[in-house]
Structure formats: structure tokens, C-alpha cells
C-alpha positions as CSV (number, residue, x, y, z in Angstrom):
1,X,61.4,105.9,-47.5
2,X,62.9,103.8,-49.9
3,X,61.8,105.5,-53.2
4,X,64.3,107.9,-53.5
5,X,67.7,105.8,-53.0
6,X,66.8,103.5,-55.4
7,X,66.1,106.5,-57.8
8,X,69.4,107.6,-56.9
9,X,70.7,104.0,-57.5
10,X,69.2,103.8,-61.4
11,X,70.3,107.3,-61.6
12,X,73.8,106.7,-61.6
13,X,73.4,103.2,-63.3
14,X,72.1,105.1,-66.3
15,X,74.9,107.5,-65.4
16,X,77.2,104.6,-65.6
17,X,76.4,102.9,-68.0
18,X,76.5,106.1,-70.2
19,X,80.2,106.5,-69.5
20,X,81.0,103.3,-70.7
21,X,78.8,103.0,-73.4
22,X,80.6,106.7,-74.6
23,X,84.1,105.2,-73.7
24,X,83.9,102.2,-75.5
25,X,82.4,104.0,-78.8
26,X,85.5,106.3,-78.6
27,X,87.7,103.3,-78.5
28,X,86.2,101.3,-81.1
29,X,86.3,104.3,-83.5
30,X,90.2,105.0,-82.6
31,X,90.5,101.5,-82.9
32,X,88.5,101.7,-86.4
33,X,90.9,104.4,-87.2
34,X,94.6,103.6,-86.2
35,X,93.7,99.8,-86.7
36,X,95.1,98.5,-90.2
37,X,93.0,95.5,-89.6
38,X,89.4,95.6,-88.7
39,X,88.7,93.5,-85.3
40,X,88.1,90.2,-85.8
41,X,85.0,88.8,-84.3
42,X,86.9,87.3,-81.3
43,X,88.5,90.3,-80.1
44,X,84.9,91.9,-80.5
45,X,83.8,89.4,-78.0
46,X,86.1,90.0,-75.6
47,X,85.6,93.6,-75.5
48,X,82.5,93.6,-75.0
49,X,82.4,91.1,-72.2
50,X,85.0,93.3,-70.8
51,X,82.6,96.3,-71.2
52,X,80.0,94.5,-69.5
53,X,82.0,93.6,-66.2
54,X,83.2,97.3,-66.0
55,X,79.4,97.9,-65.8
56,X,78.3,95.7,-63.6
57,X,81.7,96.3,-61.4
58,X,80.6,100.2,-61.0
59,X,76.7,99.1,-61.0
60,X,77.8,96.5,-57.7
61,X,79.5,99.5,-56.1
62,X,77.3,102.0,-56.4
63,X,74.5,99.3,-55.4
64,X,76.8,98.5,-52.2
65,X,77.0,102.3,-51.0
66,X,73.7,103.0,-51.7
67,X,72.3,99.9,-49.7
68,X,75.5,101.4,-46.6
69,X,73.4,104.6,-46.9
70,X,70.0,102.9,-46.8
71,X,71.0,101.0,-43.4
72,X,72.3,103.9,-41.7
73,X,69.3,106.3,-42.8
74,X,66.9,103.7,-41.4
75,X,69.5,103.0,-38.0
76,X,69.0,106.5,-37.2
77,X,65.3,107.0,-38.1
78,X,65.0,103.4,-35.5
79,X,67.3,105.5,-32.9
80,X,65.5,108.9,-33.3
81,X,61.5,107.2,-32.9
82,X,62.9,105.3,-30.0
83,X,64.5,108.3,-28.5
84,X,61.3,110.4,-29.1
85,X,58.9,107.5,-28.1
86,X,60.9,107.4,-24.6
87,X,61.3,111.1,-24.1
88,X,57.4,111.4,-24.7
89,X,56.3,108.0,-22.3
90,X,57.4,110.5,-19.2
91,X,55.2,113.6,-19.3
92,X,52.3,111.7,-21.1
93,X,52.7,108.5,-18.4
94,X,53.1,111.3,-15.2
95,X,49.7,113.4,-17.2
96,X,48.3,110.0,-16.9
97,X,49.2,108.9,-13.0
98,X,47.9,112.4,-11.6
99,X,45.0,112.1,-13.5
100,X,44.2,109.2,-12.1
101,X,44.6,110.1,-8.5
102,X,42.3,113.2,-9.0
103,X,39.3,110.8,-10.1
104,X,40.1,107.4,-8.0
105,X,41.3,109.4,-4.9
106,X,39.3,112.2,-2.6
107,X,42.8,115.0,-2.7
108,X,41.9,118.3,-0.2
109,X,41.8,121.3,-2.3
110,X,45.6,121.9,-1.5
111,X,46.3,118.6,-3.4
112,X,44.0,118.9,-6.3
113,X,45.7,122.2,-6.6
114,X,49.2,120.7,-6.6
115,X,48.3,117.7,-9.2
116,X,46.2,120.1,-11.3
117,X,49.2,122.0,-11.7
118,X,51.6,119.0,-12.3
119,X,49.1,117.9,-15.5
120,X,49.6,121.0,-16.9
121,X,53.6,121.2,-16.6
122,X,53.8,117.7,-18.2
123,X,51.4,118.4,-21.2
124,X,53.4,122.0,-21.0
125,X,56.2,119.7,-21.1
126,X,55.4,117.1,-23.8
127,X,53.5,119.8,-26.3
128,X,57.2,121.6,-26.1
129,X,58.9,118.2,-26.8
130,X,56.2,117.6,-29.6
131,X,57.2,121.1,-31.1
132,X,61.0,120.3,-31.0
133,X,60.6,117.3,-32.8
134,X,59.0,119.0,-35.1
135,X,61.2,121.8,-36.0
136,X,64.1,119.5,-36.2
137,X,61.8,117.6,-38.9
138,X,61.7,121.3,-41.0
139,X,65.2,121.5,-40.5
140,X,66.6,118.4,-41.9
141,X,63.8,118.9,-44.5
142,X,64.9,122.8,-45.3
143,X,62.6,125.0,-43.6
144,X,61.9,128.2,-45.7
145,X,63.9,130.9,-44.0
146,X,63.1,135.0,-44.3
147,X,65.6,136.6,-46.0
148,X,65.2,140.4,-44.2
149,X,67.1,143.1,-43.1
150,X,67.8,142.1,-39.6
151,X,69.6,144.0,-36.2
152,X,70.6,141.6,-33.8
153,X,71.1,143.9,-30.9
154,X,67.1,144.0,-29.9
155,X,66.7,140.9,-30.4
156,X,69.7,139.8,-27.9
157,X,67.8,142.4,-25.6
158,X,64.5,140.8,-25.4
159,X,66.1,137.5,-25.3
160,X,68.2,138.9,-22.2
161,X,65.1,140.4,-20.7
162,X,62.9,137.0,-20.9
163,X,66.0,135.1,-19.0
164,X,65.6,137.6,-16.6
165,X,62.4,137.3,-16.1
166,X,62.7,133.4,-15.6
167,X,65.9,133.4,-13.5
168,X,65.8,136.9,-11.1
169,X,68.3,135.1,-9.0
170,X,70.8,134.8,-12.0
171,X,72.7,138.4,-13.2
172,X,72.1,138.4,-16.7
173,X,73.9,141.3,-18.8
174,X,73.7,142.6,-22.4
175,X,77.4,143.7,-24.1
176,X,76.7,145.1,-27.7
177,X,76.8,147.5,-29.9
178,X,74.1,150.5,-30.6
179,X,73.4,147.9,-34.0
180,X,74.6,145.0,-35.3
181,X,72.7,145.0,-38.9
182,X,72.4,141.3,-41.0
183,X,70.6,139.5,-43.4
184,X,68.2,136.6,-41.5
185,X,64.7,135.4,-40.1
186,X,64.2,137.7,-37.4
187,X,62.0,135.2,-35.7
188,X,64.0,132.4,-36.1
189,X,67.4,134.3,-34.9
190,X,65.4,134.8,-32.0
191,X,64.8,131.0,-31.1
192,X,68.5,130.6,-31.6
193,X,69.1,133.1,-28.9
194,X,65.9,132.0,-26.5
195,X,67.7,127.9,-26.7
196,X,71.2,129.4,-26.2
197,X,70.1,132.0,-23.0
198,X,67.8,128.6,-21.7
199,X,70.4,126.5,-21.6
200,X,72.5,128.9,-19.7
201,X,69.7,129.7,-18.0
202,X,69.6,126.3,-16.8
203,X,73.0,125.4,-16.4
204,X,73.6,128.7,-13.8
205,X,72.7,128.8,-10.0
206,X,71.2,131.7,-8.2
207,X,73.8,134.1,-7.5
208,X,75.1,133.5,-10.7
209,X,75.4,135.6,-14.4
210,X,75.3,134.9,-18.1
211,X,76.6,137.3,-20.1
212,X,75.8,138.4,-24.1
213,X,78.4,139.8,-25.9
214,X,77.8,141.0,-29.2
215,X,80.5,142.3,-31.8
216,X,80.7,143.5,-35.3
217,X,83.4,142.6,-37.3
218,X,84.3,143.0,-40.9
219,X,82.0,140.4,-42.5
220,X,80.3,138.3,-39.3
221,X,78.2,139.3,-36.5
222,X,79.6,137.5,-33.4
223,X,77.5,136.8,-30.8
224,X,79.1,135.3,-27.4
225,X,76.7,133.5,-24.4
226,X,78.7,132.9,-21.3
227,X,77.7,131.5,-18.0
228,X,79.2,130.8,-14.3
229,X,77.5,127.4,-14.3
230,X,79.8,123.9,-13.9
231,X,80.8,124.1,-17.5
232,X,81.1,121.7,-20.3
233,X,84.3,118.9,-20.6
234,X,86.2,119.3,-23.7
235,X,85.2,115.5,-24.9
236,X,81.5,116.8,-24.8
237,X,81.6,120.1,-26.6
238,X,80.7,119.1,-30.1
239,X,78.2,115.9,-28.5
240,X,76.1,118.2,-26.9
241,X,74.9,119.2,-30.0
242,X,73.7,115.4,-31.1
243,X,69.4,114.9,-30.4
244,X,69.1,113.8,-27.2
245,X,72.4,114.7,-25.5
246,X,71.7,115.4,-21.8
247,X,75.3,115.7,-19.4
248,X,75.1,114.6,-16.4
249,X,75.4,117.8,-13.7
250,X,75.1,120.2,-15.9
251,X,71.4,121.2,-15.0
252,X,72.0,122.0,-11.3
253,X,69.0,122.2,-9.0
254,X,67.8,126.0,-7.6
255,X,64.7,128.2,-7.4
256,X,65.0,128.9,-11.1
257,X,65.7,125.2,-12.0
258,X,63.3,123.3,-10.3
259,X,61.9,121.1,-13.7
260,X,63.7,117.8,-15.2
261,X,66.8,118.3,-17.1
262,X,66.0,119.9,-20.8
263,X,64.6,117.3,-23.4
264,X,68.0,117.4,-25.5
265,X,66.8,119.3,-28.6
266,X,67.5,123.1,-27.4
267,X,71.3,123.2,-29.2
268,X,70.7,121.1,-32.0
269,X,67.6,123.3,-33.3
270,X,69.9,125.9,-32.4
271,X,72.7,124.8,-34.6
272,X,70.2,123.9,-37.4
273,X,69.2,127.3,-37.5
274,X,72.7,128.9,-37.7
275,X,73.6,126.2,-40.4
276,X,70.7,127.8,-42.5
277,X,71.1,130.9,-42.1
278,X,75.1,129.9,-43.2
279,X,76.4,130.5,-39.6
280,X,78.4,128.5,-36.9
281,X,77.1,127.6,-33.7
282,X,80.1,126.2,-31.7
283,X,80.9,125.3,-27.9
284,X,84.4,127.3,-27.5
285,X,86.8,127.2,-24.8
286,X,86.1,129.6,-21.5
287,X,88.2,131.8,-20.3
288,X,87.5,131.7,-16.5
289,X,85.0,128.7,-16.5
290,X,81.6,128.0,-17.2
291,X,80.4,127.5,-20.7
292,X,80.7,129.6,-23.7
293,X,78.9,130.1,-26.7
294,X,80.4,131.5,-29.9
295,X,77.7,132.3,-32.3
296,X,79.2,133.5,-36.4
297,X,76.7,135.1,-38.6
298,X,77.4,136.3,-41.7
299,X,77.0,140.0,-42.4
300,X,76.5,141.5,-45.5
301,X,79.8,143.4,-46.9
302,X,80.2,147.3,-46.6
303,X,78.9,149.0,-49.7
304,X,81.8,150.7,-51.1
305,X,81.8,154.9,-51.5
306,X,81.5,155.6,-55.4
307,X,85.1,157.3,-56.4
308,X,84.9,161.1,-56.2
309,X,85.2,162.6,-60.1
310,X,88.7,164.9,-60.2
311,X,87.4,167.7,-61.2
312,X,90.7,169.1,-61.6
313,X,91.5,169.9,-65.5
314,X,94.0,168.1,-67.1
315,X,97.0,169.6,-67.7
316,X,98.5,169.1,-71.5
317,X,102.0,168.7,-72.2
């Protein structure tokens, strides 16, 4: 983990001392040249001990922000393990306490029923966690993307269709045109979507609707996710997007919603993908409450109509 700083560190001390080494032969050989005297062996001295603390000035800098960087690389690696090691202690310590009572206790078919099915919504649970963590992992470390010919508009719709399937309590509606053509990773716009539409999906009671709006304009594909749920505070709009970040009342409780809040990891996969795919993923101000959702993709430019020949004959003077 520590490799590659101090590469970078001897990089740009070679870099350094490179620079000086260059400026001070310039300066000795204007000095050789404009000089009427040659430098006496004192004044050789000096220069070069001044030579040597510019160097090891610019070396101590560059050591300095390279050992800043070091200690906040590892803080966050310390913060994310612990934040992962805690998210994952819940479903794996609940897996654990049901399992438990199905071998030390004598349940009636009703509750082996009920604590079979708990075991498998917390390893459901902590294999999804798992797979988060992973994808964020590609993500920091550039995950290969498909560059394809991609329209948008099915796969809003089959993202729309899945929330409905999950929430039938919750009015879900699809705004877009017949195509919205782009350049992408058709299965990785897709998971952008499914996180957006779950959070929303989360967020809304029954009764309630999420809308998708999608628009083409000149060079972006916009997509738009509202919802009717309690909304997000102004403060919180671009935190929600850190690992981790849960709000408080945000996930309200209903016959879609029955599950713990969502792990934390949903928007900032989501925004990870968009920043590949050279988007922006942003929490924008509602216009009649809720949440909204702007999503930005870039679309590729119009191909312009070759210039019709004139085939008219020119006419000589």
C-alpha cells in the first residue's frame, strides 16, 4: 500500500533534482559567459551549498505532502474496513442467532418457517453488501466500461417495471421519448437506474409515485427520478452520496418497506458509474417536495448533412 507513494516520492525527487541540476548548468554557463572573471573557488562553494538546500528544500516538501497523502489514504482505508466490518457483523451476527435457535430450540413448523426465511434475507442481505463493496472497489480501481451504442429509454422502462413490481402500492410512471440514443455500458446504466428507482423506491410510502423523466437535449441525455417521499435537507444533498451515508427518516416503514434502512452504497455506486461514463449524478432541488434526481449523460453530437453540390453553372462575367 505503500509501494507506490514512495515511487511517486523518488519520482519527483529525480524530477527535482533534474530541474536544479539543469538550472544551475544554465547559470554557471551564463555566468561562464557574461563573467570577465572566472569564479573563484569560494563563490563556487557557495553555490553549490545553495544548490543543495534548494534540493533538499523541494525534496522536504514534496516528502511532507506525500507523507499528508499517505495518512489520509490509510485514515480512510481504517474508516471504510471499520464501516464494512460493522455493516457486515449485523446480517452475519442475526444468520448466526436464528441459526442457533433452529438447532438448540424445538420451533413449530410456523417458526422454523419464519427463521428459515429470516437466514436467508440476512445472507440475501450481506451477499448484497459483499457485492457493493465490491463494485465500489472496481470503481475507485477503474472498472472497464462498454463503450456501445446505447438507448436509454428501455432501459428506464424495465427499471420502472421492476420498481413496480417491488412497490405495487407506489404509482410509478415512465416520461420519455420514443429514443434517447448514447454511447455507454448498457448493463451498467442499468444499475445506475435500478440504485436510483430503489432508493426512491424506499424513500416513498404506499399511495405514493416516483416519476422518470427522460429528455434529449443538444449534447446530454437527461434523466430525472422524482418521488413524494419526506425528501432530502439541502445540508444533506451532496453527503448522501459519501459510503455509508444513511438519513435518518428517510426510509419510512410500509408494506413495500418492511427491511432495515439500505446499507449506504446504492448512490455512491450510482455516482461512480456516471463519473465513468463522464456524467453527473446530482441531488437537485424539488419542485413540489420529495427528492429529485438529475442524472447528465453525455450524448454523442448530431452528424452533420454533407453540403448539397450547386449544380447550378457558373455564370462568367
Amino acid at each position: 500500500m505503500t509501494r507506490r507513494p514512495r515511487t511517486r516520492l523518488a519520482a519527483r525527487a529525480a524530477i527535482a533534482t533534474g530541474a536544479v541540476a539543469v538550472l544551475a548548468a544554465a547559470w554557471y554557463g551564463l555566468e561562464d559567459a557574461f563573467s570577465r572573471q572566472p569564479p573563484v573557488p569560494r563563490e563556487i562553494l557557495l553555490s553549490g551549498v545553495a544548490v543543495c538546500l534548494v534540493l533538499l528544500t523541494i525534496i522536504g516538501v514534496l516528502a511532507l505532502i506525500e507523507t499528508r497523502a499517505m495518512a489520509r489514504t490509510q485514515q480512510r482505508m481504517r474508516a471504510f474496513l471499520a464501516d464494512a466490518s460493522h455493516e457486515l457483523r449485523t446480517p452475519i451476527t442475526a444468520v448466526q442467532a436464528s441459526a442457533e435457535t433452529l438447532l438448540r430450540a424445538s420451533p413449530s413448523p410456523a417458526q422454523r418457517e419464519k427463521l428459515t426465511l429470516q437466514i436467508l434475507r440476512d445472507a440475501h442481505r450481506a451477499g448484497r453488501l459483499i457485492d457493493d463493496l465490491l463494485a465500489l472497489t472496481r470503481l475507485e480501481q477503474g472498472i472497464p466500461l462498454a463503450a456501445e451504442p446505447v438507448d436509454l429509454v428501455p432501459l428506464a422502462a424495465a427499471a420502472a417495471d421492476r420498481t413496480r413490481e417491488l412497490a405495487p402500492a407506489v404509482t410509478v410512471t415512465l416520461d420519455a421519448p420514443s429514443h434517447s440514443r448514447l454511447s455507454g455500458d448498457p448493463a451498467r446504466l442499468r444499475q445506475v437506474l435500478d440504485n436510483l428507482l430503489d432508493n426512491a423506491r424506499h424513500a416513498t410510502q404506499a399511495g405514493g409515485r416516483i416519476t422518470v423523466r427522460i429528455s434529449n437535449r443538444h449534447d446530454t441525455a437527461e434523466v430525472e427520478i422524482t418521488d413524494t417521499g419526506p425528501g432530502i435537507p439541502p445540508a444533506d444533498r451532496e453527503r448522501i452520496f459519501d459510503r455509508f451515508t444513511r438519513l435518518p427518516g428517510t426510509y419510512p416503514r410500509g408494506p413495500h418497506n418492511n427491511a432495515p434502512d439500505g446499507n449506504g452504497l446504492g448512490l455512491p455506486i450510482a455516482r461512480g458509474i456516471a463519473t465513468a461514463h463522464h456524467a453527473t449524478l446530482t441531488c437537485a432541488e424539488p419542485a413540489h417536495g420529495g427528492a429529485r434526481f438529475l442524472l447528465q449523460l453525455p450524448r454523442p453530437a448530431a452528424p452533420r448533412k454533407p453540403a448539397q453540390p450547386d449544380h447550378h453553372p457558373a455564370r462568367r462575367k
